[in-house]
Each structure stands twice: as C-alpha cells, then as structure tokens.
C-alpha positions in Angstrom: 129.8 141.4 151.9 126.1 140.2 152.2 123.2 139.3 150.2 119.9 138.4 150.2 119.7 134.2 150.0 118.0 134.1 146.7 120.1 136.9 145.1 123.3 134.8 146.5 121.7 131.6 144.9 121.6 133.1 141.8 124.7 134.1 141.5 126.7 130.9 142.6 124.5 128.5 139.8 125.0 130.8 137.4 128.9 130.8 138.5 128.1 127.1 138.5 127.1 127.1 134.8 129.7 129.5 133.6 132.4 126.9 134.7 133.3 130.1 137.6 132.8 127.6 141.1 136.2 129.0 142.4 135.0 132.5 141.9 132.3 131.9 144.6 134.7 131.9 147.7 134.3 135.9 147.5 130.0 134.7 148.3 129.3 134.1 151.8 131.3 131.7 153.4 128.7 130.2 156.0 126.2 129.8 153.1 128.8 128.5 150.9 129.6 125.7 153.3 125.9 124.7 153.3 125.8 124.1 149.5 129.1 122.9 149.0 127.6 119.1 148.7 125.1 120.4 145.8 128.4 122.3 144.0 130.0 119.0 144.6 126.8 116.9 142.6 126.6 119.1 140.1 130.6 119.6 139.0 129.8 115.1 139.0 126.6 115.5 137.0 128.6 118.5 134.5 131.9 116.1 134.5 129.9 113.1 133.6 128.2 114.5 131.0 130.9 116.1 129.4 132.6 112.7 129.2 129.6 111.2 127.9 129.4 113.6 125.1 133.1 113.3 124.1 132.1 109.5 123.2 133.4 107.9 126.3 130.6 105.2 128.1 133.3 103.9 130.8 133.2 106.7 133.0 131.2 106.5 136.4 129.0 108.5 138.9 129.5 108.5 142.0 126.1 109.5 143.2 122.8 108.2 143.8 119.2 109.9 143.2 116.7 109.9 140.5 118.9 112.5 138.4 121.9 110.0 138.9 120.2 107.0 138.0 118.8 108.7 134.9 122.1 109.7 133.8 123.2 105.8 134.2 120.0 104.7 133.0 121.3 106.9 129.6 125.2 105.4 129.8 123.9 102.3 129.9 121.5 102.6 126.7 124.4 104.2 124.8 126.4 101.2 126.1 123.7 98.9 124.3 123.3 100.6 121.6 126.8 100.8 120.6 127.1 97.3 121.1 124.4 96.4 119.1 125.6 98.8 116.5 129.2 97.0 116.3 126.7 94.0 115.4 125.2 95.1 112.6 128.7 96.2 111.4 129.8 92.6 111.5 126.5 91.1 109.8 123.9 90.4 112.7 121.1 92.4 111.4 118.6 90.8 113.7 119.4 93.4 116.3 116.2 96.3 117.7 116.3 99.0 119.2 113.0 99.3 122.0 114.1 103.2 123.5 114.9 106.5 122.5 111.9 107.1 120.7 112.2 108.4 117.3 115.7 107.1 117.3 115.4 103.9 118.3 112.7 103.9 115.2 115.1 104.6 112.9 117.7 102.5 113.8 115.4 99.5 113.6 114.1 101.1 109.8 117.9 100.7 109.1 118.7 97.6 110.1 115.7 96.4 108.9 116.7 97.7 105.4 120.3 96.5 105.2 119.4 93.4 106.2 116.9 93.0 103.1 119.4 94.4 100.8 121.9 92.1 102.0 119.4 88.9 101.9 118.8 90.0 98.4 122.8 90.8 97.0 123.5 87.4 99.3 120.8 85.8 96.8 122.2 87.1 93.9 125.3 86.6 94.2 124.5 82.9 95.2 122.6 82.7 91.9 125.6 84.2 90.0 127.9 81.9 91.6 125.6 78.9 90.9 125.8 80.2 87.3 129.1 80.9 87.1 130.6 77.8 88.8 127.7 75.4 86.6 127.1 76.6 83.2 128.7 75.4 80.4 130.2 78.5 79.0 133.1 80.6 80.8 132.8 83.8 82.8 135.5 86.0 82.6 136.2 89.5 82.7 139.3 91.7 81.4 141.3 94.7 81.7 142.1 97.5 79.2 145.6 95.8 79.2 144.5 92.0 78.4 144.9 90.8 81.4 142.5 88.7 82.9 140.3 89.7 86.4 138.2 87.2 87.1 137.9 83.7 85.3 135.0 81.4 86.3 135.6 77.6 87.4 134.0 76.6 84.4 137.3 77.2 82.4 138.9 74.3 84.5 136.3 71.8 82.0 137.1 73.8 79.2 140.7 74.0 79.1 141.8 72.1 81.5 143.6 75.1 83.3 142.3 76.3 86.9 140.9 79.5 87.1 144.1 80.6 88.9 146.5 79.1 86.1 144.0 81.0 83.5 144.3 84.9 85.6 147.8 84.4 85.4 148.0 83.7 81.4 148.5 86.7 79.3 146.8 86.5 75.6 149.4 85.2 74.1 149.1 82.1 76.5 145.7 81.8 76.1 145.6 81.8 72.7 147.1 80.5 70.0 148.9 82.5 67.6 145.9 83.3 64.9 143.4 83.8 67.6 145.4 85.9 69.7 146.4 88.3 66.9 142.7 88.4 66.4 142.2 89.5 70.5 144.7 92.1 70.4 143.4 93.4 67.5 139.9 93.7 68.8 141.6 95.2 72.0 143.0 97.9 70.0 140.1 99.0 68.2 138.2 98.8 71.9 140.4 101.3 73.2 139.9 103.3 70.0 136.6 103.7 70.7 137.0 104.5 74.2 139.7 107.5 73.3 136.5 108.8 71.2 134.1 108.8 74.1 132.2 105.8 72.3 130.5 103.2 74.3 131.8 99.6 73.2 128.9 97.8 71.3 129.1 93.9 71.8 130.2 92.0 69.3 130.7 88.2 69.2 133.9 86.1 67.4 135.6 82.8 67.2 138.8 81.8 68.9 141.0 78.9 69.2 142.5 78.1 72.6 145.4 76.0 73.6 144.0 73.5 76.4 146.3 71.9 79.2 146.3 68.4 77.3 148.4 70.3 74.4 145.1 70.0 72.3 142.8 73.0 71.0 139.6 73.9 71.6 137.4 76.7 69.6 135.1 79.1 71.4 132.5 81.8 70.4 133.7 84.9 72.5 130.8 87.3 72.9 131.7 90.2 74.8 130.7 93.7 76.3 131.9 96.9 78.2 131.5 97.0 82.2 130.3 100.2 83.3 129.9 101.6 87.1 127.0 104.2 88.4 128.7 107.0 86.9 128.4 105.5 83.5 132.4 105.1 83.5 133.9 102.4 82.0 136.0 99.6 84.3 136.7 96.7 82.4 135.5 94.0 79.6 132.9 91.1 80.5 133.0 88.0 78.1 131.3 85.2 77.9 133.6 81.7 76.1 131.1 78.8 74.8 133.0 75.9 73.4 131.8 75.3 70.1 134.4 72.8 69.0 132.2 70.3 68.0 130.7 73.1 66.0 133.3 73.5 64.3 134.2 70.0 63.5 131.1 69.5 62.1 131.1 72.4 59.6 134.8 71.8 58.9 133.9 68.5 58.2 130.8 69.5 55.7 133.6 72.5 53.9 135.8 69.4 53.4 133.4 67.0 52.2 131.8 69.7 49.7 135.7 70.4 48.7 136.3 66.7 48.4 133.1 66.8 46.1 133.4 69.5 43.9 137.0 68.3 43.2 136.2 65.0 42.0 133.3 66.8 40.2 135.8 69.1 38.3 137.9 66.6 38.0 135.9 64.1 36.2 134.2 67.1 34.2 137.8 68.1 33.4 138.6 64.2 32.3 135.8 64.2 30.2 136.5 67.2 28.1 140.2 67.1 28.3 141.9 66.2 24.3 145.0 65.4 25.5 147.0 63.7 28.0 149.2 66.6 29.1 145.5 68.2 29.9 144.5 65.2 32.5 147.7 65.2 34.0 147.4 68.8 34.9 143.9 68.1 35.9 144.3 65.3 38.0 147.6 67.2 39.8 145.6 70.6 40.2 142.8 68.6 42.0 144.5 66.1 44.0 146.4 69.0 46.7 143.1 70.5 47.0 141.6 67.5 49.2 145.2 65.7 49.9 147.2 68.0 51.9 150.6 67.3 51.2 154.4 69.6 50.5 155.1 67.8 47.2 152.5 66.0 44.3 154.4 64.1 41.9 152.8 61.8 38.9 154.6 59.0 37.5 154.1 57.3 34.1 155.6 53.9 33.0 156.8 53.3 29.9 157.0 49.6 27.6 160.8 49.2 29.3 159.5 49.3 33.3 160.9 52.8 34.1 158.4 55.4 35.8 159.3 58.7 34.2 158.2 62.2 35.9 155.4 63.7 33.9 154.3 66.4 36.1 155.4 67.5 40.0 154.2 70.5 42.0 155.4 71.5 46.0 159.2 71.4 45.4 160.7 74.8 46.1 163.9 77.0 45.5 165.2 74.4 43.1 168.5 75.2 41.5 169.3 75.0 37.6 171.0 71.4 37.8 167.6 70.3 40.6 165.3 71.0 38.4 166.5 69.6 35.1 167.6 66.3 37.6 163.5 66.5 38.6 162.2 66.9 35.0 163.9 64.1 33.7 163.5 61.7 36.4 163.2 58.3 35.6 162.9 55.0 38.3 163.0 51.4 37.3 160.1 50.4 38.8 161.2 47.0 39.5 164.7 48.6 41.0 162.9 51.5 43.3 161.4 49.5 46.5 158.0 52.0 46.8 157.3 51.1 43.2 157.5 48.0 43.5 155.5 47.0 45.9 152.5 49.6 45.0 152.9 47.7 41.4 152.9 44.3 42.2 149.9 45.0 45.0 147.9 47.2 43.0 147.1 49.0 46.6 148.1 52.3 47.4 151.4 52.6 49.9 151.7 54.6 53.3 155.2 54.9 55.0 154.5 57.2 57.9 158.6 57.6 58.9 160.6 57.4 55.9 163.8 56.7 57.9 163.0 53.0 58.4 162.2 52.2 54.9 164.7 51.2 51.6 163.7 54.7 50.6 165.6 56.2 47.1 166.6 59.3 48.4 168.1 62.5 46.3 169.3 65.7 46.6 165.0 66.9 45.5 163.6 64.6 48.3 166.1 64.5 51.0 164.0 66.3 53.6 160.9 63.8 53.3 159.5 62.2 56.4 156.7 60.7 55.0 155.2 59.4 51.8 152.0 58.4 50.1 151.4 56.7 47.0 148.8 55.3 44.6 149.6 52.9 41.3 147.5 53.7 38.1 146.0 50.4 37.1 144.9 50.0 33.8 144.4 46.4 32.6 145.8 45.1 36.0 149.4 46.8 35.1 150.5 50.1 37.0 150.9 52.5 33.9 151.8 55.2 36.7 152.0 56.2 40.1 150.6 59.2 41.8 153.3 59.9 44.7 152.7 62.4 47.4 155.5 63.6 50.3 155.6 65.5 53.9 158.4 67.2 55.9 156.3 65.5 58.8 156.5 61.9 60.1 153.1 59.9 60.3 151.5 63.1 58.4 149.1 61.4 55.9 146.1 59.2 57.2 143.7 56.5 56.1 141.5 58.7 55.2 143.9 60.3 52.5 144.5 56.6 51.4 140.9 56.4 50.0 141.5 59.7 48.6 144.5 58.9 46.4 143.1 56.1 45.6 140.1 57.8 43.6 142.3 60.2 41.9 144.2 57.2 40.9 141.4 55.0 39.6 140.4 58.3 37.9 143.5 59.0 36.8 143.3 55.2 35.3 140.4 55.8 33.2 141.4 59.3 31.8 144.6 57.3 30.5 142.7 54.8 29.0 140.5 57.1 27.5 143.1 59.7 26.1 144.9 56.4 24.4 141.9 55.4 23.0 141.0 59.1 21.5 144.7 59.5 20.3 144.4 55.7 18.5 140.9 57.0 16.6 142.8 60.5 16.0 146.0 58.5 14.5 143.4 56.4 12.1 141.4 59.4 11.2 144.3 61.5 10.3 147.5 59.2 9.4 147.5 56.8 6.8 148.0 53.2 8.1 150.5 52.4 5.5 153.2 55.2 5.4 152.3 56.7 9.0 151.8 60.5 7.1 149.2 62.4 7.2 146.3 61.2 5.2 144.9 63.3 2.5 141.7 64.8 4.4 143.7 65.7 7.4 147.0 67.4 4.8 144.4 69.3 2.8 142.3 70.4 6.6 145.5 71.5 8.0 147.0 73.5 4.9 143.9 75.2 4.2 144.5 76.5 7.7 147.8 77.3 7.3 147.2 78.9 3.8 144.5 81.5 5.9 147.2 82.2 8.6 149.9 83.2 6.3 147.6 85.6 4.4 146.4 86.8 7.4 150.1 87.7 8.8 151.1 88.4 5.6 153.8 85.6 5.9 155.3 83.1 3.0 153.9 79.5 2.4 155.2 76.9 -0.2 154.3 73.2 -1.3 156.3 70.3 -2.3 154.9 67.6 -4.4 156.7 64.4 -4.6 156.1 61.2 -7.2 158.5 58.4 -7.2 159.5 58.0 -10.9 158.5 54.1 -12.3 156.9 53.4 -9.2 154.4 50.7 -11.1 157.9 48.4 -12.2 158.6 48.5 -8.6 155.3 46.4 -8.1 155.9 44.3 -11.4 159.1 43.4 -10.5 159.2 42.6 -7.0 155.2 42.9 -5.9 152.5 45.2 -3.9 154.9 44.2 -0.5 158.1 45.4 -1.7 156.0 48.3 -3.2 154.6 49.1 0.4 157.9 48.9 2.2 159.0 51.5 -0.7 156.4 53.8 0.3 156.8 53.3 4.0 160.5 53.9 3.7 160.3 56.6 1.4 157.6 58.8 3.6 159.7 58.7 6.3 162.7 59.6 4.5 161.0 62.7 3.8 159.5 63.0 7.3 162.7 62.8 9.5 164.4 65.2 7.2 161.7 67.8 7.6 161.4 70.4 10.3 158.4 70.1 13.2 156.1 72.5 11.8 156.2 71.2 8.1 153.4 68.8 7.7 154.2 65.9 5.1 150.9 63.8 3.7 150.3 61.0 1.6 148.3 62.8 -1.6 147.3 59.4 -3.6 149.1 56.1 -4.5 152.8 57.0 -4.8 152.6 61.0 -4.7 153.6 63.1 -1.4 153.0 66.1 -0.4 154.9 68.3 1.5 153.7 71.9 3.3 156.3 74.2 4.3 155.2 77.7 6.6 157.0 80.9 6.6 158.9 79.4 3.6 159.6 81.5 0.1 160.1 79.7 -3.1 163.7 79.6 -3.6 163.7 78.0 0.4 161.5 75.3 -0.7 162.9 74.9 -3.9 166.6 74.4 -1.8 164.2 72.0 0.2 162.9 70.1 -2.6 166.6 69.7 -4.0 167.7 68.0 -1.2 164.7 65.6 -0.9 165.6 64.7 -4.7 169.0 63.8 -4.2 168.0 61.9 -0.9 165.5 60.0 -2.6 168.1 59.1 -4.9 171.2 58.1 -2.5 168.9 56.1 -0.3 169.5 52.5 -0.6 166.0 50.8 -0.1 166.7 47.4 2.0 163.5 45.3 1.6 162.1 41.9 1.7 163.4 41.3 -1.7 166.6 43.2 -1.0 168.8 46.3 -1.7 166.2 49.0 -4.6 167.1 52.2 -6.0 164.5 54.4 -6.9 164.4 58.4 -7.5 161.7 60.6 -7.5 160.6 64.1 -9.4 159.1 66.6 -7.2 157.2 70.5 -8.3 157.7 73.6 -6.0 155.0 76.2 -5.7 154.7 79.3 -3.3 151.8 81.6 -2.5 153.9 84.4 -4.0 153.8 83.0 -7.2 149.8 83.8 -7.6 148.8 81.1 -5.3 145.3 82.5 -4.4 143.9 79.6 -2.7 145.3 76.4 -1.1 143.9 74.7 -3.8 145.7 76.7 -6.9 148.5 76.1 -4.8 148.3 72.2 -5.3 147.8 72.8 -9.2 150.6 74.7 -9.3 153.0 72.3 -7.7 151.6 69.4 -9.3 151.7 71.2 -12.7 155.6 72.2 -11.5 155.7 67.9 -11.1 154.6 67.3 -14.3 157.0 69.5 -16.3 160.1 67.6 -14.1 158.9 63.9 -15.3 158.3 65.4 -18.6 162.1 66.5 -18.4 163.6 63.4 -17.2 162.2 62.9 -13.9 164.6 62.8 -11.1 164.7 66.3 -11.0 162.9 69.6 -9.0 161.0 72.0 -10.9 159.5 75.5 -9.5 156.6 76.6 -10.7 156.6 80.7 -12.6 153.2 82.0 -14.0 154.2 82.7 -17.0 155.3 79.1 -17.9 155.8 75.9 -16.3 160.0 74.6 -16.4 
C-alpha cells in the first residue's frame, strides 16, 4: 500500500488525535519510522495534558522545546496558584495573582473581597466581644427548651457563677422559685406564638436570681427572638441588667410609705376609737402590717401584777382546749422572766434564739424561736405588753425594735385616753353615790328602748322603786347611814337584774328600773321579788344592822303606754296606790284604775 506523503500525514495525526496510533502500522512502514519520534512527543504532550486536566500537577515531561516549556511554564502556574489558593483557605488574604489574564483578575477581586469582609466581621466581632466581656449587663442567648447557648463573662460579676457553671444551669437553677415560674411561663406563651406563625415581640420583666454567695440578686430581663436570613427563627437573645439596688431602693420607699400610712391609720383610728376593745384591735391590725412576725399578742396588766391576753392573732389550727387555754391566759408579770425584765426596764426586749433563755413555754408557743416585745408605759408602770413571736431564730431586727416601740408608746396613750373618756362617761352617766345610772342617761337610754320595742313590735315594762320611811332613816341615824342605805340598796337591785335591764337613780330615794322584751305579769313577778329582797336584806352600816322595805309600781307599754314618758306616770301612779295601801308591797298599773 502507498500514498502520497501529505495524504499519509493526514491520516496518521488524525489517527493521532482519534487516540488510533497502533492503527497506523498498516501506513507505510519506512515513513512511519521517520515520524515515530514526533508520535512519541505528542502521545507525551496528549498524556501530560490529560493528567493535568484530571487535577494532578506532579506529573512530568520528559521533553524539551518551546511547546514543552510552555506546557511546564502552565504546571508550574497551576502549582502556584493552588498554593496560593490553600492560603487564602487558611486566612492569608494578602496573596495576587500577576498571570492568566482575566483569571488572575478575578482571583485577586476575590481575595481582595474576603479579605475586607473578614477585616470587617474580625472588627465586629472584636467590638461585640469588647461589649460582651465589659458591659455591665449580661449577654445570653436561649433555646426553645430553656436551656442556655451562650452566657457572656459578665455573668461571672453578676452572680458569681462562670459562664460555663451558668450554660450548664437549667431555669430552675438559675432562678429562684417565683422567678423561674415567671420564665417558664413566658417560655410557654413564646412557643405559643411561634405555633401561630407570630414573630415574638420583645418584652422586658424582672427576675430574682440565686448568686454563688447563697445571696439574690434582681435583674430586668429584656428579651427578643433571633432570626436567620430566611426570616426563621433559632433561638432567644436576652439581655440581664442588675437592678438590685433598684429595687432596694423602691422596696425601701413601699416600706417606709407602709410604715407611714400605718402609724397614720393608726393614730387616726386612736383618735376616733370610743372604746378600748376598738384600740386594741387597731393597734394589733396595724402592728403585722410593718412588723413581720407568725404570732401578735397584746397583754394588759391588771391592779394584782398579772398580764392577761386581751387580743392575739398568727396562732393556727388551735384545738377546743388551745384556744380557750389562749383566751384566758394570764402571767404574773413578776413570775414570767420576759415580763419582767421589759417592766422593770421600760425598753423593749429581743431574744433572737429562744432556746437559751428562762422562756415560759406552752403547748400555743412551743415552736417559737424567737421573740420580741414592747412594755406599755403609762405613768412609768407597764399597764401591758405588746409580744410578737417567729418560727425563725434571730428573725426580728433593730429596726423592728423602733417599730414596736412606737406602736407601744401609741398604744400607751390610746390607754390613757380611753380611761380618761370612760372616767368622764362614768360621771356623765352614773350617779357618784349609788353607781346607777343617773337620771339623764335612764330617761336617754329608755326613750331609745321605748322606739325599738314599738318598732319590732316587742314588750317593754318599768319598775319604780321608793324605800318606804326613808326620811327616819336620816333622822335616826344621819345623811351617812342614809347614803350607805342607798348605795346598798341600788345594788341590791342591780346584781339581781339581768344585763340588758338598765336600773337608774330617778330622784332622792326612788329607783327606776327598765326591763326589754318584758310583759307586765313578767315585770310584775320581777318587781315581787325585788320587794321581798328589799325586805330580807339585812343592811350592815356604820351605825349597824337596818331593816327597811320598799313599795314599788309596775307599768308596761301594753297597758296604753304611748310614750316613755306616760310610761313613767303610770308606774309611778302604780307606786303611789302601793304606799297608799301599806307600802311594802307591788302594784301593777290597769287603765281603768290604779290597785
């Protein structure tokens, strides 16, 4: 087989190309063997650049020429730039790129740019870290289970924890109970509103946290949703300011407008109260409002030295016999070691571990730790003693000293003042010499009395007394004897009376005697047994053993009493048809005639 050269030369590069070189031993042998060296080169040159292609720079080529030292020229570039690409993969942005034209362009754009974005996220994070690690509040951010991601350094001066101690804390931990209840609570409702597609507003509250020391410490919680790119939400950013001293400051101003507004009420209270039982409630109503305490008890001494309870509050699930053993307590003061001492000081007492004191323990106070106490002074005697106790040893404070103390001092002049008012509202109302009623204060009280039954449509009688001869009483044995007749007489009457019947003094030896919800054959039994008392009673005076008796008129409301006052004629007119009779006797009043 033969060929023209150039027709032959065609054929074997384009077996060349097509991968076909051992199809070309068929071509002319001679020829072949002068081109076998070029075959050779270019199965190097296709070799080589197939490996080159596949990624792989180590391979070598064995030839030399200007097409050869291109080739290497290239390796050797795409050596470099790998190199310097594995660079800029671990950080070193400074690297160029001064071939491959439009490529090498390129890579020096990117470098360029990663380098500026990662001076600027290097500068912001530095900035964030400076924050984080420097500010005063704490960085921190959550997961939709409560459990901490990320806490800033800054927690380390807060609470005392390490930021690592403070990942590892689950709410509960880093909480106390309240506040923690609080968190979960506000995690709840955040997952709520993530279930609804909602984005979580951010809201700001106040927590108390427990700190290493064993103290607390309160911080304003303001807090906000974390979103990625995609608008997706990944966790919860908050931001923890301590604001203890916040706190302190406006629990301080709560207690001291408490504090005021209770010895405010207090004193108003005192002022406008009419009766003793009313202070005492006062003062023990106010005093646990600005004296913290499990148990308020207030003590009253009586002429014999023995503190009786008056009024307690705290004690709880008391039985029958506990209670009545509390309501009828009574300590001689000189005998119980707390009194004592508070009433010979005058100073208010604070045991802070009742163990190690002579302390009178009973079955109502056997789980007191503590105790704090205040005498009432009036006149530089203890007339009482306010007496607080706590389940806790060392519980109460100086501060709660000066507390008592006011309430005690206040306590001291509402006394004073309630024993003066009852002293004026004995004069005005009792007569000094019998210790009855007076005749203003009878006749104020029955016309009361008289309006209330006719109202409730309800019975109403009166009793008028007049001890028979009372005037030879005085002519024989003189206005003394007379007086301790009277005296002796009105009580008579009194003590044999019920508590709602009101017995007054109605001129110089007459008495008067109301009787409520009673007919007139009731008061008329009534008035029978006055006579006959009257008349057994042996008198023992000054000038010794006097018998007297006494006549005494009956009338009732059913018997046409209209008014009090007809009421009063009737029984005196009743009165005056029993001396008429013999005196010594009852006598009923009847309209149609008196009997």
């Amino acid at each position: 087989m033969s060929s023209e050269p150039s027709d032959w030369m065609a054929l074997t590069y384009k077996a060349f190309l097509d991968g076909e070189i051992a199809g070309i031993d068929t071509l002319n042998r001679a020829d072949y063997e002068k081109l076998r060296p070029l075959f050779s080169d270019f199965e190097n040159i296709h070799q080589f650049v197939k490996v080159l292609s596949e990624g792989d720079l180590s391979a070598k080529l064995n030839m030399k020429g200007q097409l050869a030292g291109n080739l290497k020229a290239l390796q050797a570039n795409l050596r470099h730039l790998t190199w310097q690409v594995q660079q800029v993969a671990a950080g070193d942005f400074s690297q160029r790129s001064i071939f491959m034209g439009e490529f090498a362009e390129a890579f020096n754009t990117i470098t360029e740019n990663l380098q500026q974005a990662i001076h600027a996220l290097q500068s912001s994070e530095a900035h964030y870290r400076l924050f984080a690690e420097n500010s005063m509040d704490v960085v921190w951010t959550m997961d939709m289970e409560g459990h901490f991601s990320y806490v800033s350094p800054t927690v380390e001066r807060l609470r005392g924890f390490t930021s690592e101690e403070v990942i590892q804390q689950s709410l509960d931990e880093a909480l106390t109970p309240q506040s923690a209840a609080i968190a979960k609570e506000r995690l709840s409702q955040t997952i709520k509103t993530l279930s609804n597609g909602q984005r979580i507003e951010s809201e700001v509250f106040e927590l108390e946290q427990p700190c290493k020391d064993g103290s607390t410490v309160w911080t304003e919680v303001s807090i906000g949703g974390i979103y990625d790119d995609g608008d997706r939400f990944v966790g919860i950013l908050g931001v923890s300011r301590n604001i203890t001293e916040r706190r302190q400051a406006q629990a301080a101003e709560r207690e001291q407008r408490i504090l005021a507004e209770a010895f405010r009420d207090t004193v108003a209270a005192l002022n406008s109260a009419m009766n003793l039982d009313d202070v005492l409630d006062t003062i023990l109503m106010n005093i646990e409002c600005v004296v913290p305490s499990d148990t308020v008890d207030i003590f009253l001494v009586d002429d014999a030295g023995v503190a009786c309870m008056k009024r307690y509050k705290g004690y709880k699930l008391l039985s029958s016999n506990q209670e009545e053993m509390l309501s009828t307590l009574q300590l001689s003061v000189q005998e119980t070691a707390n009194l004592k001492t508070m009433a010979e000081t005058g100073l208010p007492l604070l045991i802070e571990d009742l163990s190690n004191y002579d302390w009178t323990r009973l079955p109502i106070n056997e789980w007191a730790q503590s105790y704090l106490g205040s005498p009432i002074m009036i006149e530089g005697k203890a007339a009482g003693f306010l007496s607080l106790l706590s389940s806790k040893k060392c519980f109460f404070t100086q501060k709660h000293i000066e507390r008592i103390q006011i309430f005690a001092d206040q306590a001291a002049i509402a006394i004073q003042k309630m024993r003066l008012f009852e002293q004026m509202n004995i004069l005005a109302t009792t007569d000094g010499l019998t210790e009855i009623s007076n005749r203003r204060y009878f006749l104020t009280s029955a016309e009361k009395e008289f309006e209330r039954s006719i109202r409730y449509m309800e019975s109403l009688s009166i009793i008028m007394i007049d001890i028979d001869h009372f005037k030879k009483v005085n002519d024989t044995y003189g206005h003394t004897t007379g007086d301790e007749v009277l005296h002796e007489t009105a009580q008579l009457c009194k003590q044999s009376l019920r508590e709602v019947d009101l017995i007054g003094r109605y001129g110089g030896e007459e008495f008067i005697i109301l009787l409520p919800e009673t007919d007139a054959v009731e008061a008329y039994l009534v008035a029978e047994r006055l006579c006959m008392l009257i008349a057994d009673h042996k008198f023992n005076t000054k000038s010794g053993i006097i018998h007297i008796t006494a006549s005494l008129g009956v009338a009732s409301i059913e018997d046409k009493g209209y008014s009090i006052k007809s009421l009063l004629d009737h029984s005196d007119q009743a009165l005056y048809t029993a001396k008429q009779e013999g005196r010594n006797r009852v006598k009923r009043y009847k309209p149609t005639m008196i009997q």
